[in-house]
N, C-alpha and C positions, 0 to 999 in steps of 0.2 A: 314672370317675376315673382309670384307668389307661392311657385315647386321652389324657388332659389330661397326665398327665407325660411318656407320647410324642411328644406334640409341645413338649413342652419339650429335648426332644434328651438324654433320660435312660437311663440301662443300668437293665437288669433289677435290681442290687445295691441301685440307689437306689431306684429304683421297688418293693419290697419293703422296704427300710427305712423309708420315709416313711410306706405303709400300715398299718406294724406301729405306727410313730410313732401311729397315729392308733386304735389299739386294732382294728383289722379281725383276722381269725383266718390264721395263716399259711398254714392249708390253704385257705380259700379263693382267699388272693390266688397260690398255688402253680396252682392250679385254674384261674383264669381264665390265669395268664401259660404253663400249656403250651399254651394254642392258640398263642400269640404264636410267630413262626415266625425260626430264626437269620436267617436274610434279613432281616427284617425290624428286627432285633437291631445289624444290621452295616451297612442300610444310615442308621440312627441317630446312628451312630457314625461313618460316613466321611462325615454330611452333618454333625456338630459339629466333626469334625475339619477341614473345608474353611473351614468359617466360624471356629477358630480359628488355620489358618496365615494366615489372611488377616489378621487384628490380629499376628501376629507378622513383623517389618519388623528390619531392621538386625543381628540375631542371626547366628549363623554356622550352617550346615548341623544340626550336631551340638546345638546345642543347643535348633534349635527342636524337632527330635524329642524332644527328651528332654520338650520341656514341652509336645506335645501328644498325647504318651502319658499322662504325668504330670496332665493338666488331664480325658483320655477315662478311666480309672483311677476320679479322684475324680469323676468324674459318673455314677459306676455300672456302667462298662462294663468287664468281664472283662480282665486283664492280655495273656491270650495274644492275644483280640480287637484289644485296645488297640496290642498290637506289631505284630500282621499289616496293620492302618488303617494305622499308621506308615507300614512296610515301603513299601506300596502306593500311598500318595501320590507325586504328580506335584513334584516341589520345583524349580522353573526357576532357582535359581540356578546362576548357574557359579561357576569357582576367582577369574575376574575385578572380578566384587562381590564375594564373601569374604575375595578380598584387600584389595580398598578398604575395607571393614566394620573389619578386621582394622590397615588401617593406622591410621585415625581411632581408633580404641581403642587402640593404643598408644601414639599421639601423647598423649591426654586422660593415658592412664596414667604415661606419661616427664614430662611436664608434672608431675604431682601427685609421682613420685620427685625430679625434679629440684631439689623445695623442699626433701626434706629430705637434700639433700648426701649419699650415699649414695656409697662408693667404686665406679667403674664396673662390677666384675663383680660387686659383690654389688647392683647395679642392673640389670645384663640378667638378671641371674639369677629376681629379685622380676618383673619385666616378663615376664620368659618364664614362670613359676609362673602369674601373674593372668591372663592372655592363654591360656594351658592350661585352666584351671578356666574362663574363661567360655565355649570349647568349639569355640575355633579349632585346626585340624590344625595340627601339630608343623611341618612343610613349608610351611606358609602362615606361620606364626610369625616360624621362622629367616629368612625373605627379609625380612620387614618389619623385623625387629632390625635387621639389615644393611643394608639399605637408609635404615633411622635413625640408623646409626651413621657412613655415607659420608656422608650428610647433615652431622653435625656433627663430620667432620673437613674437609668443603670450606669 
């Protein structure tokens, strides 16, 4: 039972949670999981973590770690684990797509302030907050403002 939630790409936290789900005894399932070897633990972990940067597309650097920390976390795997798999992934984007990521999203977002008539700096202001929160650098941010703002005085 516990090769079967291994290969569903599960941490040790859920794979003891599930068996206790199922009335098994804690020292048993303690008993079998110290054979289980951190290797083993980590490379579970950096093989769900590849399969989920790969469904993550259009996000800016910063946020997709956050959520496939945040996704290796909730499938059982250890926080500090969860950071170090982060840390340690290969991420090929450059500052070039994050900018482009970064422009398209605040285009969508100026778009959506511009209905509702909003005086202009408390509009860069809302645009540079929403554009911050979804997980674009502060430096990648300010160019595309500006860059939207020479746009709509040419």
């Amino acid at each position: 039972m516990i090769m079967n939630f291994q290969s569903l790409l599960v941490g040790q936290n859920k794979i003891i949670k599930s068996l206790r789900d199922k009335g098994i005894p804690y020292e048993m399932i303690l008993k079998v999981l110290s054979e289980e070897t951190r290797q083993n633990e980590y490379d579970r972990a950096l093989m769900f973590a590849e399969k989920t940067k790969s469904s993550l597309h259009d996000m800016p650097l910063l946020a997709k770690k956050s959520k496939i920390r945040t996704r290796l976390i909730s499938r059982g795997f250890e926080p500090p684990l969860a950071t170090e798999i982060v840390n340690q992934l290969d991420y090929d984007m450059d500052e070039t797509e994050e900018f482009i990521i970064c422009q398209n999203e605040a285009a969508k977002l100026k778009e959506r302030l511009d209905r509702k008539q909003l005086d202009p700096y408390k509009a860069r202001q809302t645009l540079l907050r929403q554009l911050v929160n979804k997980g674009f650098r502060f430096e990648t941010i300010q160019q595309v403002i500006d860059g939207l703002e020479e746009d709509e005085r040419d």
